[in-house]
Each structure stands twice: as structure tokens, then as C-alpha cells.
VMD Tcl script that draws the C-alpha trace (Angstrom):
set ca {
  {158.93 114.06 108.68}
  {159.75 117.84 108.17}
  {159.22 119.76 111.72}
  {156.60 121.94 110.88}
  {157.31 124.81 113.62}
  {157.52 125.52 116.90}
  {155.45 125.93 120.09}
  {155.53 128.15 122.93}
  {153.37 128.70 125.94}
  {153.61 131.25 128.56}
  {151.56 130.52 131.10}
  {154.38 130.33 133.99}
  {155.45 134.35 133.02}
  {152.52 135.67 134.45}
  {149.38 134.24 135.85}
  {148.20 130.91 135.58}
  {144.48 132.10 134.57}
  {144.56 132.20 130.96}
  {146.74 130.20 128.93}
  {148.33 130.67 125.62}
  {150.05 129.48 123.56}
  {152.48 130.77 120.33}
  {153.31 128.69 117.30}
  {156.01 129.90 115.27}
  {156.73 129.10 111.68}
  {160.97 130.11 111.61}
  {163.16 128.40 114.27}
  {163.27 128.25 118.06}
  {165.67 130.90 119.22}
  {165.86 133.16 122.08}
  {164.76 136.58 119.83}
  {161.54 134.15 119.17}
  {160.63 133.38 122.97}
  {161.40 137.10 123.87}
  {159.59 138.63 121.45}
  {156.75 136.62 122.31}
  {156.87 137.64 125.67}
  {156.77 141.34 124.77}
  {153.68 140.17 122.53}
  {151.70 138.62 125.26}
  {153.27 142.14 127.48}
  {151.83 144.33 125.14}
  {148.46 142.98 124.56}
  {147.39 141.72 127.76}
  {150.23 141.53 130.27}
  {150.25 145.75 130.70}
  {146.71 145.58 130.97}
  {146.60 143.21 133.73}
  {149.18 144.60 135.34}
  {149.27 148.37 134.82}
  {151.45 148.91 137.80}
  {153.57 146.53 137.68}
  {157.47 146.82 137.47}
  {158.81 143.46 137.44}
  {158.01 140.44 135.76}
  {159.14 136.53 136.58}
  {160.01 134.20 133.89}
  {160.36 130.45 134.94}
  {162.48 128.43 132.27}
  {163.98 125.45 131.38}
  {167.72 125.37 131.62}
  {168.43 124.44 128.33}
  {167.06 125.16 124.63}
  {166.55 128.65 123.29}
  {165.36 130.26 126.85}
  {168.34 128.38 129.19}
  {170.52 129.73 131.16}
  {173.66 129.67 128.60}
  {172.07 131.37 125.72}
  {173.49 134.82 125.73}
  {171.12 136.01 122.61}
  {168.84 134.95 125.74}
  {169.61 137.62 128.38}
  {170.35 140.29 125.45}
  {167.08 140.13 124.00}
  {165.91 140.48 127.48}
  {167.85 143.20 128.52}
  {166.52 145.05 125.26}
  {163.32 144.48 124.67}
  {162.05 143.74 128.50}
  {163.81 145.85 130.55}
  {165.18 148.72 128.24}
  {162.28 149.13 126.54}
  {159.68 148.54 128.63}
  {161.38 149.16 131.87}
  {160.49 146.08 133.63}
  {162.95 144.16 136.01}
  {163.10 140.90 134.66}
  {163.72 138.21 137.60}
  {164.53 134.50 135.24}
  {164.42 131.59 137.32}
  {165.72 128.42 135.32}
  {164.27 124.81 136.36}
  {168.03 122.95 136.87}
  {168.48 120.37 134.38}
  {166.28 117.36 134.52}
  {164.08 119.33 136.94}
  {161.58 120.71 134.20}
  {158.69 118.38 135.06}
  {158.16 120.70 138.09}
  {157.14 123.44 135.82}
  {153.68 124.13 136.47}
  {153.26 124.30 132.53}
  {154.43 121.00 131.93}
  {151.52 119.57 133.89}
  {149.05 122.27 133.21}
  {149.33 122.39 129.00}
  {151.20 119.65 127.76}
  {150.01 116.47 129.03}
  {146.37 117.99 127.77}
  {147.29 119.44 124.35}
  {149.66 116.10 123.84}
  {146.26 114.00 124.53}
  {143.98 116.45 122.25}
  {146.89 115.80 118.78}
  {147.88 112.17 119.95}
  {148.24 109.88 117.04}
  {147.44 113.01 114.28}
  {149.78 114.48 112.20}
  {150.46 117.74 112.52}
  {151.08 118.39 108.71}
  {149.33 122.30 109.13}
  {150.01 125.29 111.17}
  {145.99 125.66 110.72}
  {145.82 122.32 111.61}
  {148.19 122.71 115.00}
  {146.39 125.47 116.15}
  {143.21 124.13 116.20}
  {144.18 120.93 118.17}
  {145.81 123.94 120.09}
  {142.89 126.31 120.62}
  {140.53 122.68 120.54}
  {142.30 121.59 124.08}
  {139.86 121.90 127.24}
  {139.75 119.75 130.58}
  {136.85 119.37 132.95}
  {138.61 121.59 135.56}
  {138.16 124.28 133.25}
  {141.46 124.79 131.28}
  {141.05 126.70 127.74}
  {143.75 127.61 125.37}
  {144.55 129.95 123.09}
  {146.94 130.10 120.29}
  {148.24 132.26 118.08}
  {150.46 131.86 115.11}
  {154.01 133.84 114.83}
  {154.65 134.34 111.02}
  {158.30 136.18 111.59}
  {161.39 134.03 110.61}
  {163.99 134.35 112.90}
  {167.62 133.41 112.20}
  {169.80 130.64 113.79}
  {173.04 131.11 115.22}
  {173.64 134.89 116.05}
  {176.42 135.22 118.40}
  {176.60 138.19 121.01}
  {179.99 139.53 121.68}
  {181.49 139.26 125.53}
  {181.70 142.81 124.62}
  {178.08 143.60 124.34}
  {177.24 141.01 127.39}
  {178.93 143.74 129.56}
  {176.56 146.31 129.16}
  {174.04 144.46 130.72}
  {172.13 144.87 133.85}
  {172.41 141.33 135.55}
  {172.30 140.88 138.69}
  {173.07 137.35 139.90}
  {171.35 135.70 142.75}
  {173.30 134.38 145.58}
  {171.20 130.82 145.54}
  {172.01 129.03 142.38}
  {173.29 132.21 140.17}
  {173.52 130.42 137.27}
  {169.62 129.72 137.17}
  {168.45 132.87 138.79}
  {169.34 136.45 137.91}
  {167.54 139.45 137.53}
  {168.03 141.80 134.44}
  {167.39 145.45 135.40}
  {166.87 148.49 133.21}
  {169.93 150.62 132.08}
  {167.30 153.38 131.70}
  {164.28 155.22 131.76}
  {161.69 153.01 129.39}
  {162.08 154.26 125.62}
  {158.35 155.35 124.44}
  {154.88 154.84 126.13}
  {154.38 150.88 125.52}
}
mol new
graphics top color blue
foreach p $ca { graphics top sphere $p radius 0.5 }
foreach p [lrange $ca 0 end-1] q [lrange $ca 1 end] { graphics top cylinder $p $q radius 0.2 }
display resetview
């Protein structure tokens, strides 16, 4: 069977009362999962947090959002912390260790139950068993549909990974750095 798309939920960026959840119609790359981020940023993260300056990411250590992809960290570095002047602190689950993510036990085990044995065949379809998910303790999900395609494969020059603003922690730097403005935030967001 064709994949259809892809899913992303972001409920470990931020706060754990609202959860949401992006299906996207192109491939899973980094510029996807970033851009999502500045989605949920822009319409209700700011709003939430109107004084905030940092934000904290928990990820897997592998796939489009791990802690090798450098299209990861640049999109980041652009669209987080250049342009919105946040400090972004990424803290990668080590490999294997992704069923301690809080969203693996919060989302998935309940969406997987609500679309067990259907086939997703629709995006309409998806987000319904999506936005249809709901557990007695009083979890609700929302889901929106990204329609952008997003290409495969773009490589980012060592070059251009020089310019930016990492700072690695000393515990495990590999799966926790922070990625700091190189400026003043371009434009009122």
C-alpha cells in the first residue's frame, strides 16, 4: 500500500495541555517538522507564552528531527531562533530510548487504538480518526493538515553549518544543544 503522508504531533515542545497533531501530504523532512513548529509558534505558542524566550524540543534521535540531520539544526537556527529570536534548547531521546517520550504514551497508543484495523486510504479520512481520538482522562486532539510538499534530500554545506549558533551541552552533546540567535528577531512575529 502507497504511504499516504505523514504525521506529526507536538505535544512534548510546549505544554502537555492541548495536543495536536500535523499531517502532511509531501515527505517527512526536517524543513516539514520545523516549519510546523513555527506553525503551532505562531498561532498559539506566542500567545501562550508572550514572554517567553526559549523554547524545548524533545526528539527522537533518529528520522527527520535526530540529532544527525543537519537540514535539522539549520532550519532551526533560521526559522526558530533567527527569526523569531527564541533559544532553542533540543534534547534528543538516545536511541532505543523513545518510549520515554511523554508523547509516545500520551497520543499514540490512543490514536493507534481509535484507526486500528482501518485503512487509512484519506487524508480526510486520517484526520478524523485523528481529531475522533478521546480517553476518559480527558485527552482531545486536534489535527490539522499540511498541504506544502517538501523536497527530499537537500544537503547543507559544512560551510553553512558554521554559521550557526550551537551550543553543545556538556552531558551527552550529541543529544542536547541549544541553538541561539545570531541576531535581533527579523519582523514582529
Amino acid at each position: 500500500m502507497k504511504q499516504l503522508g505523514y504525521w506529526i504531533s507536538h505535544t512534548t515542545i510546549a505544554r502537555l495541555l492541548k495536543d495536536l497533531g500535523y499531517v502532511g501530504q509531501s515527505a517527512d523532512t526536517p524543513q516539514f517538522v520545523v516549519e510546523v513548529i513555527l506553525r503551532w509558534w505562531q498561532e498559539i505558542g506566542r500567545n501562550l507564552y508572550p514572554n517567553a524566550d526559549k523554547i524545548l524540543i524533545l526528539a527522537d534521535a533518529g528520522g527527520s528531527n535526530g540529532c544527525r540531520p543537519r537540514l535539522w539544526k539549520q532550519q532551526l537556527q533560521e526559522l526558530l531562533a533567527d527569526q523569531l529570536g527564541l533559544e532553542v534548547t533540543i534534547c534528543h531521546y538516545p536511541t532505543g530510548a523513545s518510549k520515554w517520550n511523554p508523547i509516545e504514551h500520551r497520543l499514540f497508543g490512543p490514536i493507534s487504538m481509535n484507526w486500528a484495523g482501518k485503512p487509512l486510504e484519506s487524508f480526510e479520512f486520517m484526520l478524523a480518526c485523528i481529531r475522533g481520538t478521546d480517553t476518559d482522562t480527558g485527552l482531545e486532539v486536534e489535527a490539522f493538515l499540511v498541504e506544502k510538499t517538501y523536497e527530499k534530500g537537500i544537503k547543507v554545506a559544512k560551510e553553512i553549518m558554521e554559521t550557526l549558533r550551537i551550543e553543545w551541552h556538556q552531558v551527552c552533546p550529541r543529544w542536547n544543544y541549544t541553538i541561539k540567535p545570531r541576531q535581533a528577531p527579523i519582523g514582529s512575529f
